[in-house]
Every structure is written in C-alpha cells, then in structure tokens.
C-alpha positions in Angstrom: 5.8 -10.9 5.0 3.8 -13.4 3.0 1.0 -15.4 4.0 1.6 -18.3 6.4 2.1 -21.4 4.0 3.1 -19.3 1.0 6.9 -18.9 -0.1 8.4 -14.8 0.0 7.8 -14.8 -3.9 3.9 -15.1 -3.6 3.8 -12.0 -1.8 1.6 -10.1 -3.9 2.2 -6.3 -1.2 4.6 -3.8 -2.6 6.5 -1.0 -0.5 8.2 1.9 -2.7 10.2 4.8 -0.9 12.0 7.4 -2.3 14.1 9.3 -0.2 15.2 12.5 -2.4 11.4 13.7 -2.0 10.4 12.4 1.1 7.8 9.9 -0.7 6.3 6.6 0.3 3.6 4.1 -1.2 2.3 0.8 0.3 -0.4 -1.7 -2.1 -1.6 -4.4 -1.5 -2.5 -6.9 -4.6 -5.8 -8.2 -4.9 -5.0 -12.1 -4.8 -8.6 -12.6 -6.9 -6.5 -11.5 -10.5 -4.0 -12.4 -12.0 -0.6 -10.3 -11.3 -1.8 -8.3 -8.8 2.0 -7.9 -7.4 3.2 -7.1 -10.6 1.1 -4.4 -10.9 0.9 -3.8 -7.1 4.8 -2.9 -7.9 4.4 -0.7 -10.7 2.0 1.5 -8.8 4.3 2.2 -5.8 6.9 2.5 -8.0 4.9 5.3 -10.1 3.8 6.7 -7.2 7.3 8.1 -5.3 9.3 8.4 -8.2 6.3 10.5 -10.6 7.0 14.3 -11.2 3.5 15.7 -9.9 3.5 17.1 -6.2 1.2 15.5 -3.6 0.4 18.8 -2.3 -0.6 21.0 -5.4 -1.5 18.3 -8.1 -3.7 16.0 -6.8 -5.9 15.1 -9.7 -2.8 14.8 -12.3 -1.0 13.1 -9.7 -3.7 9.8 -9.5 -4.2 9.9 -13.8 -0.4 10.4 -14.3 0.4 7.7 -12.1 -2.2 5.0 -13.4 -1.3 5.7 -16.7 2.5 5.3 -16.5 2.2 2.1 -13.9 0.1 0.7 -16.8 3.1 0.3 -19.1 4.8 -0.7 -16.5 2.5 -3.3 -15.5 1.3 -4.6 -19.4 5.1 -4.7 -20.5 6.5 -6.7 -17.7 4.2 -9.6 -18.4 5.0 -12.2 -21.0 1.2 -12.3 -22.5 2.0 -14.8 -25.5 3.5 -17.3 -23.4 0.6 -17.7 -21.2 -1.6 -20.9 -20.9 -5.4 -20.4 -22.0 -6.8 -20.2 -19.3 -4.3 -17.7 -17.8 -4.9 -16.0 -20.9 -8.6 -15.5 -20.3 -8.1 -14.4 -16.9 -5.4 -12.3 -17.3 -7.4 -9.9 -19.9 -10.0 -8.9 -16.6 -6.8 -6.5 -15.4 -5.3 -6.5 -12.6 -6.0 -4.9 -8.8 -4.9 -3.9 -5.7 -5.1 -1.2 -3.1 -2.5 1.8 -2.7 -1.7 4.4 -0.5 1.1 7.2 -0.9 2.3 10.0 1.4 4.5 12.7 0.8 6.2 14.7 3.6 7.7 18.4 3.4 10.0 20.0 6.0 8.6 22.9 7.9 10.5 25.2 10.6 8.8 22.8 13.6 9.1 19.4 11.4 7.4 18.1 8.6 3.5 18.8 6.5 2.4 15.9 4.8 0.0 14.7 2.1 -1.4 11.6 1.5 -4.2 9.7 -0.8 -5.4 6.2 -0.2 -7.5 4.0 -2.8 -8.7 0.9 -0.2 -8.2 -0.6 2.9 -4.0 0.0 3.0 -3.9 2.6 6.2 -1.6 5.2 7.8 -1.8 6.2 11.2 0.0 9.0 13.0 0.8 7.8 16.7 0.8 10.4 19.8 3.1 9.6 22.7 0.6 8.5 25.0 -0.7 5.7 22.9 -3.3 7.9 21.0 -3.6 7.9 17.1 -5.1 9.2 14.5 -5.8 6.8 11.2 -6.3 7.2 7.8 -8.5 6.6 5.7 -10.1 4.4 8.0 -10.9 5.0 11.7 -12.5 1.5 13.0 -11.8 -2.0 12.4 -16.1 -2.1 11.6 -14.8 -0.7 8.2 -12.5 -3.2 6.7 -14.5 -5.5 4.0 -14.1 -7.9 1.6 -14.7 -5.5 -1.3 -12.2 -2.3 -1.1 -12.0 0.1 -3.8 -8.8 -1.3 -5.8 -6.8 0.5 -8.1 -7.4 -0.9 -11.7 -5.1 -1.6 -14.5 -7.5 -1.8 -17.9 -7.9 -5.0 -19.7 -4.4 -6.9 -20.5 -3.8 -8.2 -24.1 -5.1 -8.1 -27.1 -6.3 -4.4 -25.7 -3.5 -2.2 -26.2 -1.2 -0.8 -23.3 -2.1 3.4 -24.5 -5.8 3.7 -23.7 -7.2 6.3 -21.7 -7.3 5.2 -17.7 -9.8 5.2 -15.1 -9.1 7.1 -12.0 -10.3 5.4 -9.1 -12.4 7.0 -6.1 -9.3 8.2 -4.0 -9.4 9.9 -1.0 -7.0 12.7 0.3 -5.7 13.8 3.8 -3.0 16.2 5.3 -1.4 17.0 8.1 2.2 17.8 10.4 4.6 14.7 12.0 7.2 15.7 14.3 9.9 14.4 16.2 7.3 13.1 19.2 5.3 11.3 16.6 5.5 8.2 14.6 4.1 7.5 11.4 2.5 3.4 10.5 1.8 2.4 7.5 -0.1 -0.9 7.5 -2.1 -3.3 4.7 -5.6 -4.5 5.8 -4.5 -7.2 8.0 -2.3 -5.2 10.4 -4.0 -2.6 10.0 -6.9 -3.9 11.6 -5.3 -6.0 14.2 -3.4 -2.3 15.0 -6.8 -1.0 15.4 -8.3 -3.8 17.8 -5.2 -4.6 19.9 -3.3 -1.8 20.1 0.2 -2.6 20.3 1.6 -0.2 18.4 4.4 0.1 20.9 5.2 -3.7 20.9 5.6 -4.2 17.5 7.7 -0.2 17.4 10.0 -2.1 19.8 10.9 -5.2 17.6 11.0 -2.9 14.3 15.3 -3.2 14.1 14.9 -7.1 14.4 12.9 -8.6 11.0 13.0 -11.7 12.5 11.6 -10.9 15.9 8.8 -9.1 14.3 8.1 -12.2 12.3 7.7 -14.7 14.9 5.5 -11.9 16.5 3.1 -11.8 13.8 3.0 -15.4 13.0 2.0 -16.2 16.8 -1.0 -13.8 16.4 -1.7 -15.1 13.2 -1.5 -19.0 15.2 -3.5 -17.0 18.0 -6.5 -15.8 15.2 -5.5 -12.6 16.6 -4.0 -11.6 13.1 -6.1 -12.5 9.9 -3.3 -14.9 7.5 -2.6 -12.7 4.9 0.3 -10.9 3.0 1.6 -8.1 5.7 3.4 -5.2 5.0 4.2 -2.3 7.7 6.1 0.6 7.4 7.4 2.4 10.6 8.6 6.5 10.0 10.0 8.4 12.7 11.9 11.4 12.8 15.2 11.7 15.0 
C-alpha cells in the first residue's frame, strides 16, 4: 500500500517470494534517492531466487546478492535520458532496507533463517498474543537513519565494481502450525509493536480491501505513521 496521497506506482516497498525454496524478502526504498524501488526490487528479487543457502552461506549470500541486484538495478534505468539534475542525483546510488527469511521443513514443522539490513521486521506470533521480533524488539528503536542496503554510484561508474556489504544482522529459529509469521516495513512494524493487533489485522488478511481502509483510518487516527506499507502474513496449515 502506498502512502496516503501518492498513486500505487510511487510505492517505492518490494515483496519477493519464492515458493520452490521456501524464500521471502521485504525492502523498503529509501524515498531520499533516486530509484529506491527500482533497486528495492532487484534486491528481493536477488534475494529468494540466488543459489547460496541462508543456513550455510551467510557471508556469500549478502556479497552475492548485492552484486547481482546491482546489474539488475544499473541496467533497468535509462541513465542517458535523464534530466541534469536527476543525473547528478542519481550517481549518489540508491538505498533501502531488506530483510529475507528462508524456511526448511523439519519432522515437527519448519527451521528458519533470516538476515535483516534496517528497520524492515519479522515477528513470530504465539497463540496467546505473545511475540518475538526481529531485528528489532521496541518501537524506542525505529529512527530516521536505518542501515540501508547500498547500490554503488550509478553512471558514468561502471555496473562491475567490487560491492560493499552492509552491516547485516542474522537470526534463526522453528515456526509451526500454532504460529504465525509477520513480516512488516518500519511503519507497521512499529504500530504492530505499540498497539498490538496482530490479531485484527490476521483477521482481515483474505480481504485487501478491508485491510486498506483499516490502515488508512489509523493512518487518519495518527495511530499509523503515512508511509509506504508492506506486510506479509505466513502461516502453516
């Protein structure tokens, strides 16, 4: 859902899934440069479809994935057709946040893996109400200045130079059939956090449009901060 007042197509958040390997990746694009949503895109999109495992190849996994998402990124943007001043922008990179989990099945239901660069945030709710989150744990922690996910310089700098891996964080743990999984950018996240209603919104997750007009009131409330909102709902029947 994009921010109040904005159309669908400014929506700079990306959600990627790929269902063969039980993988899923949420960013969120920094609105302060240029293409963030392209470049949120090719980052989830690296991320579930890569060939590194999240369990055994952690480090390869984050350089691999930068590196391919980079092409991705720098060859889906027409750079000679920009305006000046786009141009000069444009050159600072792009950001954005990420975070990517990847389940395996076990005899009593499923291990997981997951990595998170930011403020993007997965939390494992308990039947009675309970979760745990990841990787952050209060709504004291959210910030104007998250660590983002980079892409290098755009053009002239060419699209092969050596990446830099951001500060990512890793976590694991088991989901089973009593659990369900969120996975929310800042906004909801946060709002998750300090209201609670994990519940509320699980109930409206088969109606789009429901869920909508549900965030938009606590958006109108100033419940919700306006932003780009993205959240993913995983459960296991």
């Amino acid at each position: 859902m994009s921010k109040l007042g904005n159309s669908e197509a400014d929506c700079e958040d990306s959600f990627n899934s790929n269902v063969r390997t039980l993988r899923y990746a949420v960013a969120d694009g920094a609105s302060s440069s240029l293409f963030s949503d392209v470049w949120a895109r090719a980052i989830t999109e690296t991320t579930v479809f890569g060939t590194q495992d999240f369990f055994t190849e952690p480090d390869k996994l984050i350089e691999n994935m930068i590196q391919k998402a980079r092409l991705v990124w720098y060859e889906h943007i027409n750079w000679q057709s920009l305006p000046w001043f786009h141009k000069n922008k444009a050159i600072a990179g792009s950001h954005s946040t990420l975070l990517g989990v990847e389940f395996k099945k076990e005899s009593s239901g499923y291990s997981y893996s997951t990595f998170a660069v930011g403020d993007t945030v997965l939390f494992k709710l308990q039947p009675d109400g309970t979760y745990e989150s990841f990787p952050l744990t209060s709504p004291k922690e959210f910030n104007n200045t998250p660590s983002l996910v980079w892409s290098g310089k755009g053009y002239p700098i060419p699209k092969n130079v050596r990446m830099i891996s951001p500060k990512t964080v890793w976590a694991s743990g088991t989901f089973n059939s009593s659990q369900c999984i969120f996975i929310a950018t800042d906004a909801v996240a946060k709002w998750l956090m300090e209201y609670g209603k994990f519940n509320e919104v699980r109930n409206l997750m088969y109606d789009k449009e429901k869920l909508r007009r549900y965030f938009t009131n606590e958006i109108n409330s100033k419940k919700m901060r306006n932003d780009d909102l993205t959240l993913v709902i995983l459960s296991l029947k």
